[in-house]
KOLLUMMI-479714 format. One record per residue (C-alpha): x, y, z; residue in one letter; chain. Coordinates in nm, 3 decimals. Layout:
BEGIN
<site px="X" py="Y" pz="Z" residu="A" chaine="A"/>
...
END
This chain:
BEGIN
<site px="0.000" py="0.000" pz="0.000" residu="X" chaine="A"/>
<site px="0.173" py="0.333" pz="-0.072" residu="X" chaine="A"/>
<site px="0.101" py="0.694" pz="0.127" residu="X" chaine="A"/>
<site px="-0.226" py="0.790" pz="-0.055" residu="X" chaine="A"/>
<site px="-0.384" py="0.443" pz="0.025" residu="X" chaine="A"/>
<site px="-0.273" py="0.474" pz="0.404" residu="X" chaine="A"/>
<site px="-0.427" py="0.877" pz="0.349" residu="X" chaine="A"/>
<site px="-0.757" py="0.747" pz="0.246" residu="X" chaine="A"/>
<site px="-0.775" py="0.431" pz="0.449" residu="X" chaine="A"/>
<site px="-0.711" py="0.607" pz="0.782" residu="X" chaine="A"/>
<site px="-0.981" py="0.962" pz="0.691" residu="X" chaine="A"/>
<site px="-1.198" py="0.657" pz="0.605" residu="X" chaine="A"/>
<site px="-1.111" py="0.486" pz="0.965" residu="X" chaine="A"/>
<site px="-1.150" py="0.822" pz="1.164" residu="X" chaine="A"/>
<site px="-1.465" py="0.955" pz="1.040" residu="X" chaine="A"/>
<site px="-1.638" py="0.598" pz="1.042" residu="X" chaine="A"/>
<site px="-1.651" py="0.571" pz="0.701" residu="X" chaine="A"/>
<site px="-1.505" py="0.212" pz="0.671" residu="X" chaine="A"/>
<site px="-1.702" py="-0.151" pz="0.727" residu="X" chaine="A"/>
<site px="-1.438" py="-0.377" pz="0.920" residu="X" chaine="A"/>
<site px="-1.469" py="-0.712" pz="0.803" residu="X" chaine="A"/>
<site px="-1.274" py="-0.980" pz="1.042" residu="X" chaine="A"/>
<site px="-1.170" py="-1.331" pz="1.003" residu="X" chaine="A"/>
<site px="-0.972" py="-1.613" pz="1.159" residu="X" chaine="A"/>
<site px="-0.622" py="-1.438" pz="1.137" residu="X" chaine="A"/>
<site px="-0.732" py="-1.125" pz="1.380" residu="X" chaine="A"/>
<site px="-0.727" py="-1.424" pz="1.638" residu="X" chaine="A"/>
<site px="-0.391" py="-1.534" pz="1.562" residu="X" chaine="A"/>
<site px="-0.182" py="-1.630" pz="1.847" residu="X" chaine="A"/>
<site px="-0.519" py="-1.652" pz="2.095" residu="X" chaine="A"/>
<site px="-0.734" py="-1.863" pz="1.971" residu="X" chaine="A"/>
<site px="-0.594" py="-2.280" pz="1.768" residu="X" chaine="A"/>
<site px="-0.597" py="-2.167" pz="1.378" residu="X" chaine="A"/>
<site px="-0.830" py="-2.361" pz="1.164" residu="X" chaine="A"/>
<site px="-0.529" py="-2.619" pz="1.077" residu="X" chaine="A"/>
<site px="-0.470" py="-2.724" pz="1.418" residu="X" chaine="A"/>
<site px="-0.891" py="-2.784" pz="1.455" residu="X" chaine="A"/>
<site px="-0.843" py="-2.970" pz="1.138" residu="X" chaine="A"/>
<site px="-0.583" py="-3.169" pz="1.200" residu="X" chaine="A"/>
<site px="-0.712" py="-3.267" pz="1.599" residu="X" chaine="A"/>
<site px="-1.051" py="-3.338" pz="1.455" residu="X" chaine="A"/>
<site px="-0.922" py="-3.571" pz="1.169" residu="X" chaine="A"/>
<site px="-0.743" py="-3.750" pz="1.462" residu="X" chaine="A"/>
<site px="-0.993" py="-3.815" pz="1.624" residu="X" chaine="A"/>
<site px="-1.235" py="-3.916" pz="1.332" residu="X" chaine="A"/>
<site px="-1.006" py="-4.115" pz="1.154" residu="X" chaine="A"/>
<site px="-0.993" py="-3.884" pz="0.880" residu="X" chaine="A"/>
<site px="-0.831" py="-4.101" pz="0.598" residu="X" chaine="A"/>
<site px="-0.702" py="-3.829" pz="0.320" residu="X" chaine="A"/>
<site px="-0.404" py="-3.609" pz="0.323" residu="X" chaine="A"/>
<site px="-0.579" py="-3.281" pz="0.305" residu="X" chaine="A"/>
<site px="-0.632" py="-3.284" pz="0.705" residu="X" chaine="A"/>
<site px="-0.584" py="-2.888" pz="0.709" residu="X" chaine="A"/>
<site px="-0.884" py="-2.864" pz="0.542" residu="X" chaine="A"/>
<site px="-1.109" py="-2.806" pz="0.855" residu="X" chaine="A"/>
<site px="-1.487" py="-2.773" pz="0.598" residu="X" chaine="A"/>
<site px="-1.358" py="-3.141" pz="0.452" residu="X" chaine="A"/>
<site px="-1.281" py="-3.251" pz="0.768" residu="X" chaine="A"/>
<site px="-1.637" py="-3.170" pz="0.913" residu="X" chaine="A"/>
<site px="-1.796" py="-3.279" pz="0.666" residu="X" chaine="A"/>
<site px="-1.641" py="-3.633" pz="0.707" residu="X" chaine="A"/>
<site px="-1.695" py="-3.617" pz="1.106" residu="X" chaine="A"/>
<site px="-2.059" py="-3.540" pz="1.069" residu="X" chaine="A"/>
<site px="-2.101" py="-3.825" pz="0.802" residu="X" chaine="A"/>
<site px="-1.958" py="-4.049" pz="1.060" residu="X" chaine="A"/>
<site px="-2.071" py="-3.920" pz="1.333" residu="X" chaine="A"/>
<site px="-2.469" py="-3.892" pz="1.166" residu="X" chaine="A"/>
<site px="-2.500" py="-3.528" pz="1.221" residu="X" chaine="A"/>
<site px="-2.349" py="-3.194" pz="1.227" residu="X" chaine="A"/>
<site px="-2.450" py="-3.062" pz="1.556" residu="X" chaine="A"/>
<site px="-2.232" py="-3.319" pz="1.744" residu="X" chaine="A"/>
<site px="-1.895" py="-3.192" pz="1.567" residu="X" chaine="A"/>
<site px="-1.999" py="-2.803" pz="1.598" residu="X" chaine="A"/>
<site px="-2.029" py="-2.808" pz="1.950" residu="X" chaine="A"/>
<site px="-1.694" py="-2.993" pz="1.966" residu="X" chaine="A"/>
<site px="-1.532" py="-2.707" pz="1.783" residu="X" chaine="A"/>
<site px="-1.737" py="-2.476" pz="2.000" residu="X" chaine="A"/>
<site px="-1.562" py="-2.652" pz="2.266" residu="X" chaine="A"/>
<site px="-1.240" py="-2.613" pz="2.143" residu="X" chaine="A"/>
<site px="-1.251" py="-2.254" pz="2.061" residu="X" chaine="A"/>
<site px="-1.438" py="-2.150" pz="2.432" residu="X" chaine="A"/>
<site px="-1.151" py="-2.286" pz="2.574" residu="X" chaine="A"/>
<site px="-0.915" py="-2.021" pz="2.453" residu="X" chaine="A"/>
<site px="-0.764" py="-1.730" pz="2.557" residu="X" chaine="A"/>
<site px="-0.845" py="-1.419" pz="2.543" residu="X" chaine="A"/>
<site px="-0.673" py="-1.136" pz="2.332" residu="X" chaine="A"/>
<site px="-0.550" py="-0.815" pz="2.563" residu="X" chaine="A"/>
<site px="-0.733" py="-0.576" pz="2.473" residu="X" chaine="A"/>
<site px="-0.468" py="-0.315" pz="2.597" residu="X" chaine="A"/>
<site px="-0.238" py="-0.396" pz="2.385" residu="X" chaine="A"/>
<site px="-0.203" py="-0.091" pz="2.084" residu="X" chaine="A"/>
<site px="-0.155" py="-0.342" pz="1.841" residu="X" chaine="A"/>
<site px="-0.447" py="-0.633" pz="1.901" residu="X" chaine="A"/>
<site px="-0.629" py="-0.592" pz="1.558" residu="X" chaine="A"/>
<site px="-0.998" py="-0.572" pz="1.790" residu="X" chaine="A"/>
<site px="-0.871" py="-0.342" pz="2.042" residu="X" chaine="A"/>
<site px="-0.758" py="-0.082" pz="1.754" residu="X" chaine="A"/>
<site px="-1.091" py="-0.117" pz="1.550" residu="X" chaine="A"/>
<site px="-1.289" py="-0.039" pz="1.875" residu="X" chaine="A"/>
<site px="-1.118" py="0.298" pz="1.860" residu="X" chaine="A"/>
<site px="-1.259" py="0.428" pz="1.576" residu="X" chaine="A"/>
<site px="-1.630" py="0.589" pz="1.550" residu="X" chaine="A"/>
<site px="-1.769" py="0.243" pz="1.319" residu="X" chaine="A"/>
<site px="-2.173" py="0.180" pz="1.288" residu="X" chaine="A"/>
<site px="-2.092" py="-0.169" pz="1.185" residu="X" chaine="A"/>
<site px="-1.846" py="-0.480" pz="1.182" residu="X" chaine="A"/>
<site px="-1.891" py="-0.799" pz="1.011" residu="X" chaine="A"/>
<site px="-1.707" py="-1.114" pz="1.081" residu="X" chaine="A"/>
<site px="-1.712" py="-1.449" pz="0.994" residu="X" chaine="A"/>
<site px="-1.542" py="-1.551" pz="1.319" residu="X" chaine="A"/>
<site px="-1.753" py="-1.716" pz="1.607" residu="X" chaine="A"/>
<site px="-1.558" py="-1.603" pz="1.884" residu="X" chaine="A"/>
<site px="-1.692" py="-1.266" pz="2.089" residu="X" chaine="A"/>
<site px="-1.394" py="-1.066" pz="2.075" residu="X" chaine="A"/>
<site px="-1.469" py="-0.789" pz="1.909" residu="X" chaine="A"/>
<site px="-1.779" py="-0.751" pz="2.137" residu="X" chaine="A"/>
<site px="-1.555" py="-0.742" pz="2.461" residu="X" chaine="A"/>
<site px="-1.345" py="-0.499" pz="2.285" residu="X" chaine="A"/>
<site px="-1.653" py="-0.257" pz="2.235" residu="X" chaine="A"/>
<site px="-1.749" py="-0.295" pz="2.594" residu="X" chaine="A"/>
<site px="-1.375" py="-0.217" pz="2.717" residu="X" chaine="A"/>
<site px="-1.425" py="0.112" pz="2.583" residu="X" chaine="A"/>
<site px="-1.760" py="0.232" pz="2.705" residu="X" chaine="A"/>
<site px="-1.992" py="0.132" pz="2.375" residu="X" chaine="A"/>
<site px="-2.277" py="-0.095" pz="2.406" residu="X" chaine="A"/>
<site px="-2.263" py="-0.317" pz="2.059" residu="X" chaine="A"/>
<site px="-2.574" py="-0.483" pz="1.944" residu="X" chaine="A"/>
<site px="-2.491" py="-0.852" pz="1.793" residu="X" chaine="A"/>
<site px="-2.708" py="-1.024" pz="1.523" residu="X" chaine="A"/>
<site px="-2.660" py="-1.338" pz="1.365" residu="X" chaine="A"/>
<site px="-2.703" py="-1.394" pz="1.002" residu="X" chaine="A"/>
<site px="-2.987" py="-1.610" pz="0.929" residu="X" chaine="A"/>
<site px="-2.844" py="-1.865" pz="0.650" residu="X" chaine="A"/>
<site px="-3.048" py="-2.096" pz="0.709" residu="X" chaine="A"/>
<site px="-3.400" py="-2.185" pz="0.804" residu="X" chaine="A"/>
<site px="-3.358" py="-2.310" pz="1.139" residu="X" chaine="A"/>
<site px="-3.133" py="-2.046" pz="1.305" residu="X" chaine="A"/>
<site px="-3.377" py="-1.751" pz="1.436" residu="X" chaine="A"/>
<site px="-3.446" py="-1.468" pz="1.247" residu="X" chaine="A"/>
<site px="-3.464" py="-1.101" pz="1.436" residu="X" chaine="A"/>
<site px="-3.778" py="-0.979" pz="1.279" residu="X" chaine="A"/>
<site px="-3.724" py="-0.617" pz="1.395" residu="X" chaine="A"/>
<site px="-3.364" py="-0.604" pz="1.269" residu="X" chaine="A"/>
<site px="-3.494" py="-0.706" pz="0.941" residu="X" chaine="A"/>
<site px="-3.823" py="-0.523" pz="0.962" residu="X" chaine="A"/>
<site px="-3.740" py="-0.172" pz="0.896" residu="X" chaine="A"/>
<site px="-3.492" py="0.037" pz="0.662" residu="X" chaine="A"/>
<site px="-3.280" py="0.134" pz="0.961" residu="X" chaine="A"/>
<site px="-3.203" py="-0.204" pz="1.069" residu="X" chaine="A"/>
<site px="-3.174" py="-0.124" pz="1.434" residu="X" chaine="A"/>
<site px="-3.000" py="0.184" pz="1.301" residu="X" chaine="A"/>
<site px="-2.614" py="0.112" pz="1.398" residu="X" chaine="A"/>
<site px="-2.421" py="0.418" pz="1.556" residu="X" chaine="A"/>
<site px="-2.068" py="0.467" pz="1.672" residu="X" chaine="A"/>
<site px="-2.142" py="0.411" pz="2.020" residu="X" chaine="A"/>
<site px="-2.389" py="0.134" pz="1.992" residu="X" chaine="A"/>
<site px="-2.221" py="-0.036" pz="1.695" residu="X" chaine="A"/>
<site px="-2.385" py="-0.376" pz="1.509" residu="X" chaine="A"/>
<site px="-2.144" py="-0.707" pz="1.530" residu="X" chaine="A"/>
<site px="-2.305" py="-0.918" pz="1.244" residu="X" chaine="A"/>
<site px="-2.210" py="-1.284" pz="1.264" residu="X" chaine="A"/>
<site px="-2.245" py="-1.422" pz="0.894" residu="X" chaine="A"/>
<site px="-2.103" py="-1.757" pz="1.010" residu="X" chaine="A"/>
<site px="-2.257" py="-1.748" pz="1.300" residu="X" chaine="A"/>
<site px="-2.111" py="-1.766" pz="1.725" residu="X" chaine="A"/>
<site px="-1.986" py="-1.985" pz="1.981" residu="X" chaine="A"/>
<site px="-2.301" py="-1.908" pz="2.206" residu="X" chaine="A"/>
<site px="-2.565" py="-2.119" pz="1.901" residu="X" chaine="A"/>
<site px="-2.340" py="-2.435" pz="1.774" residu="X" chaine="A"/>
<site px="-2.631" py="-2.443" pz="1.521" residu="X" chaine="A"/>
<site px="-2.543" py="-2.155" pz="1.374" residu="X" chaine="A"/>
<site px="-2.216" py="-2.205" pz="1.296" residu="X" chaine="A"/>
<site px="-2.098" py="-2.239" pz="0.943" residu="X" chaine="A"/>
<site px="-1.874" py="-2.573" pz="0.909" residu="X" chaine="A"/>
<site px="-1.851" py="-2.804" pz="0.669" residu="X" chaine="A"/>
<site px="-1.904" py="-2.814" pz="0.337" residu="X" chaine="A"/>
<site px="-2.265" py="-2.844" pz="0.329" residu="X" chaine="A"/>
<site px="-2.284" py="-2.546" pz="0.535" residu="X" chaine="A"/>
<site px="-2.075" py="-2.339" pz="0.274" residu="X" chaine="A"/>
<site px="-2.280" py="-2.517" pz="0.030" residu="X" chaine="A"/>
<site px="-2.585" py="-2.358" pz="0.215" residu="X" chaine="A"/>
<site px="-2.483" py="-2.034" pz="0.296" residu="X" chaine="A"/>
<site px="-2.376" py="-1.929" pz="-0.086" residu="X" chaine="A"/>
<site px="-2.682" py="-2.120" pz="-0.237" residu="X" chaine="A"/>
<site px="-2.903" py="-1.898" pz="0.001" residu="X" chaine="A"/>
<site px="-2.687" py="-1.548" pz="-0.070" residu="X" chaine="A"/>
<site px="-2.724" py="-1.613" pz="-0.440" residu="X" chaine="A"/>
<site px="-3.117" py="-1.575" pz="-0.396" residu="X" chaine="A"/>
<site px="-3.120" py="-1.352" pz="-0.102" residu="X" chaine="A"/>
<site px="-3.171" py="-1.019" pz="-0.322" residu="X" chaine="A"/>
<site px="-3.511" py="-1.198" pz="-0.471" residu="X" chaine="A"/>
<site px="-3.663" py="-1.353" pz="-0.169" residu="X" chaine="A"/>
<site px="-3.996" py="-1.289" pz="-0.037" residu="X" chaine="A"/>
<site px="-3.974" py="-1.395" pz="0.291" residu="X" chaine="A"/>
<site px="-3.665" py="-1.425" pz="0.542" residu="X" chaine="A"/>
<site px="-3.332" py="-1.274" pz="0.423" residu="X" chaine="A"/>
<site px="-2.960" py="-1.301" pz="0.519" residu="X" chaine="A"/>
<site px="-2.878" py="-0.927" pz="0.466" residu="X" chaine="A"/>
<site px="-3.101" py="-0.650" pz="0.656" residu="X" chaine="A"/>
<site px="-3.086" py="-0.307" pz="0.541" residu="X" chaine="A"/>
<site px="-2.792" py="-0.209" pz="0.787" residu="X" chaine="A"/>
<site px="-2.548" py="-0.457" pz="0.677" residu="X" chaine="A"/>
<site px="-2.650" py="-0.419" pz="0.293" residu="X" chaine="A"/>
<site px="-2.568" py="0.006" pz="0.363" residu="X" chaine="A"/>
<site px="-2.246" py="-0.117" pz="0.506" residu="X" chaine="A"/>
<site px="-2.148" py="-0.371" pz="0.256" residu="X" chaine="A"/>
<site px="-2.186" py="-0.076" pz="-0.070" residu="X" chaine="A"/>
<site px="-2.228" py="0.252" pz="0.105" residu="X" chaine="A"/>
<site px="-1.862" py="0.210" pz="0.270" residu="X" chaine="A"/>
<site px="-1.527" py="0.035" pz="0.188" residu="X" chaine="A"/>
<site px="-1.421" py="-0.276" pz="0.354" residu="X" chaine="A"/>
<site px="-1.145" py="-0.353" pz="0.565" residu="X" chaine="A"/>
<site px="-1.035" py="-0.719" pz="0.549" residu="X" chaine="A"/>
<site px="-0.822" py="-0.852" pz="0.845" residu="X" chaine="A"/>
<site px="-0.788" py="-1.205" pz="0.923" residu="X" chaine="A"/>
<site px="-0.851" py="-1.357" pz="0.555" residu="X" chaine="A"/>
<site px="-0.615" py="-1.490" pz="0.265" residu="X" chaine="A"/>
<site px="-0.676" py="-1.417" pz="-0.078" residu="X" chaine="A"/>
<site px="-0.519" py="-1.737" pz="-0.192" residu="X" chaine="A"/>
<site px="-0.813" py="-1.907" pz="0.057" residu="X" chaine="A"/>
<site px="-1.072" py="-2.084" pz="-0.176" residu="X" chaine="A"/>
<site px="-1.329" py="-2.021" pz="0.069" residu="X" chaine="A"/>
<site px="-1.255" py="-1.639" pz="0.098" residu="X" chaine="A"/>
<site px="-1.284" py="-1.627" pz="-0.267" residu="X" chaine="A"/>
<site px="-1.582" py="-1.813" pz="-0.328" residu="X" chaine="A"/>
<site px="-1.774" py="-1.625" pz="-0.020" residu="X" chaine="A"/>
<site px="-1.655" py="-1.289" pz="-0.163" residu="X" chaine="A"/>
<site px="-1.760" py="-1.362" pz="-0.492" residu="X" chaine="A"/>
<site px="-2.086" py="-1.482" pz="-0.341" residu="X" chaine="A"/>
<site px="-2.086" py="-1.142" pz="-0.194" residu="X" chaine="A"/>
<site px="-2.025" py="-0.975" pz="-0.491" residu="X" chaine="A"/>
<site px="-2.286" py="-1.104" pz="-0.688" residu="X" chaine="A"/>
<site px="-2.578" py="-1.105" pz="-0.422" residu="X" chaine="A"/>
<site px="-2.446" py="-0.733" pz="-0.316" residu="X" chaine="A"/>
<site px="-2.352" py="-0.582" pz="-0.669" residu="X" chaine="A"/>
<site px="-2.259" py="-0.233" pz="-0.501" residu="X" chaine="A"/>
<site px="-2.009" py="-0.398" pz="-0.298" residu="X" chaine="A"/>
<site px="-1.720" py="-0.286" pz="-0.595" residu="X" chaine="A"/>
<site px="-1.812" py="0.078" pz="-0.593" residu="X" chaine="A"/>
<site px="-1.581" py="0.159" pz="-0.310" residu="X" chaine="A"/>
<site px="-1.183" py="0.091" pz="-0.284" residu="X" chaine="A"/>
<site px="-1.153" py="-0.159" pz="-0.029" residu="X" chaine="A"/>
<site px="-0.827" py="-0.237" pz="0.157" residu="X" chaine="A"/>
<site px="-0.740" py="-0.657" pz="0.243" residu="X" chaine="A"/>
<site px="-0.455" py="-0.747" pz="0.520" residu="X" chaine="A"/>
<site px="-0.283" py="-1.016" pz="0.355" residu="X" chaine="A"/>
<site px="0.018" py="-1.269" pz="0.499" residu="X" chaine="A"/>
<site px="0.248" py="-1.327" pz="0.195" residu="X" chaine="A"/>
<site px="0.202" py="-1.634" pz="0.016" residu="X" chaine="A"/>
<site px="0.459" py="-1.908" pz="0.114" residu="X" chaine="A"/>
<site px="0.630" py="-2.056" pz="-0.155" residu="X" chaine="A"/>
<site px="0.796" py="-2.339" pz="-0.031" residu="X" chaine="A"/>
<site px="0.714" py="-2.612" pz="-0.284" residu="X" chaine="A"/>
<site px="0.805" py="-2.341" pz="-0.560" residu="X" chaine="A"/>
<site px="1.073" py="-2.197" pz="-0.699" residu="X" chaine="A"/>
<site px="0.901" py="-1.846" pz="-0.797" residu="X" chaine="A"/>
<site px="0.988" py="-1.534" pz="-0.658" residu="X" chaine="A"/>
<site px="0.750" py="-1.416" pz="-0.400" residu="X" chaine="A"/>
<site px="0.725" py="-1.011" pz="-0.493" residu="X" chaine="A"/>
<site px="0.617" py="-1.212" pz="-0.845" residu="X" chaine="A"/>
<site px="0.327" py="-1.387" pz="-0.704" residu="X" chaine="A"/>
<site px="0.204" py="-1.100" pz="-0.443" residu="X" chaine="A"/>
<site px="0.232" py="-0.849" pz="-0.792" residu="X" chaine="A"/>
<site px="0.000" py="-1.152" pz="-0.950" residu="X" chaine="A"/>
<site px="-0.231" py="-1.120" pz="-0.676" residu="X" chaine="A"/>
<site px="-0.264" py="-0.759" pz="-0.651" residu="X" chaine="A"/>
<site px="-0.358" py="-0.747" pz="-1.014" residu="X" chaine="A"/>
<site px="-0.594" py="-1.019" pz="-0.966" residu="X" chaine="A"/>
<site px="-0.807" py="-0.902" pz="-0.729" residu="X" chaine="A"/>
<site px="-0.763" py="-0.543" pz="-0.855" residu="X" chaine="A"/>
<site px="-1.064" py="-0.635" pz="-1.028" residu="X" chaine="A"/>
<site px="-1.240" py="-0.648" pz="-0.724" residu="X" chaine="A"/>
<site px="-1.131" py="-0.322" pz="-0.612" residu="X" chaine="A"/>
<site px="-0.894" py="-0.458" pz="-0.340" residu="X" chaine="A"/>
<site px="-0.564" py="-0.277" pz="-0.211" residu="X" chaine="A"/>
<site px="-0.324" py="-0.540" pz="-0.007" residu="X" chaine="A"/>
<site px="-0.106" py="-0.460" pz="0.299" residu="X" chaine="A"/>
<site px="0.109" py="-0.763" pz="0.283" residu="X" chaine="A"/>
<site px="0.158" py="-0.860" pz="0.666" residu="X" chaine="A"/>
<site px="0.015" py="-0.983" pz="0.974" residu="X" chaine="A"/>
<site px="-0.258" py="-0.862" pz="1.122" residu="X" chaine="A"/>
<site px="-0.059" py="-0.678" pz="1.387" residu="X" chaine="A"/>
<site px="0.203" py="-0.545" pz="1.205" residu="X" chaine="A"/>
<site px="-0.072" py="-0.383" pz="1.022" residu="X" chaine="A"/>
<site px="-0.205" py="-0.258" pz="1.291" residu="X" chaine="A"/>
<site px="0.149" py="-0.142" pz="1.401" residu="X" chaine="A"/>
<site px="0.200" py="0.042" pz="1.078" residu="X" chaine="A"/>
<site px="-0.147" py="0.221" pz="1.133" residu="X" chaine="A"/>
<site px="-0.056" py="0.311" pz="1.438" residu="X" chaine="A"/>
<site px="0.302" py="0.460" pz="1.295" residu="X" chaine="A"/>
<site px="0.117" py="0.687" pz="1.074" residu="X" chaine="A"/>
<site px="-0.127" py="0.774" pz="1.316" residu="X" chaine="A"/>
<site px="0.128" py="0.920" pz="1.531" residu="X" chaine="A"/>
<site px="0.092" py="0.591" pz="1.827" residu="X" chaine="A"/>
<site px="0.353" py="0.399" pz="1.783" residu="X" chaine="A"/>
<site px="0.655" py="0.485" pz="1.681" residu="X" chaine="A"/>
END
């Protein structure tokens, strides 16, 4: 990213004109990565293919032996409730920072509460919604009832769940059948009659302000897929410049160069309007902080 990216992004950040949009990697080094789930889960299940990284493959194949879903998502529940907690002191912990700034609106597709604590460590009193994917999970008729969508504000922000929390195993989003679920029922969201995924104040988020992506990887199949999903449910989404916190792809069974592949990339998904910090979640929120004046 060079100086007028970092400009716009933090005028965006300050005035609370900016969606935050977190995933797994804003919990690195609190809460076990997907991997390590993976890999413990296809232990224990017997898992018999080499792709035991692959935590939606590996659900799916504990839930067909297991006979249902609900048994493995409370085991992951589990797993995950038994984790730390980030410190939310700390200038550089991605949820403390975003807490900071005066947002209406954060979206994650992590299950964990963190960026709910955060809020409440600094006074505001968050709302949290969980996206109704599919028909069994409940559906918040007055959040969806109305244009303002329990009209978000700085200090009493909306956390929208889109793969659901910790506190309704149910409503997490797992396996591949639950991928397979969530994208079939985005792709007809913008025509249906009756319940909906998207209420008015996360639709104003998604193409009235640009997106800040901590947490995901580009390279990630299912990041792809779900923004794509995204994209074509939410056309709008690609009027704004949006700005994606990326680790740098590792290379290791390859001999290209990696500045090659992350220039590949960033012309890529230039055609989804996406700038790339190249980095860990905290040392982007280190170099934030830099320009910001915080940290030095």
């Amino acid at each position: 990213m060079g100086d007028a990216e970092w400009e716009r992004l933090i005028d965006q950040l300050v005035s609370g004109d900016c969606t935050p949009f977190l995933g797994a990697g804003a919990c690195a080094g609190t809460l076990p990565t997907g991997a390590m789930l993976s890999r413990e889960m296809a232990r224990q299940s017997g898992y018999p293919f080499d792709d035991d990284h692959n935590l939606a493959k590996v659900a799916q194949f504990a839930a067909m032996k297991y006979g249902e879903s609900i048994y493995i998502k409370r085991r992951i529940c589990k797993a995950l409730g038994a984790g730390g907690v980030p410190d939310f002191l700390d200038p550089l912990e991605p949820h403390a920072l975003l807490a900071d700034f005066p947002l209406p609106v954060y979206l994650t597709t992590n299950y964990d509460d963190f960026i709910f604590r955060s809020l409440k460590a600094v006074g505001k009193n968050p709302n949290v919604a969980i996206c109704p994917w599919n028909r069994g999970l409940a559906y918040a008729d007055d959040l969806f009832g109305s244009e303002a969508g329990w009209n978000p504000k700085p200090d009493a922000p909306l956390i929208y769940h889109l793969h659901g929390n910790l506190q309704d195993p149910a409503s997490i989003v797992l396996a591949e059948d639950d991928y397979i679920e969530f994208l079939t029922n985005l792709a007809v969201d913008g025509v249906a009659e009756s319940q909906r995924m998207l209420p008015a104040s996360i639709l104003a988020a998604l193409t009235r302000r640009p997106l800040l992506f901590i947490g995901y990887s580009l390279q990630d199949w299912t990041f792809r897929v779900f923004f794509y999903g995204l994209l074509k449910a939410v056309p709008g989404i690609n009027r704004r410049r949006h700005v994606s916190v990326q680790l740098a792809p590792s290379l290791a069974r390859t001999r290209m160069d990696v500045q090659q592949v992350q220039n590949d990339l960033a012309r890529y998904y230039e055609g989804w309007r996406i700038s790339i910090f190249w980095g860990t979640a905290e040392e982007f929120c280190r170099e934030l902080r830099r320009r910001m004046g915080s940290v030095s």
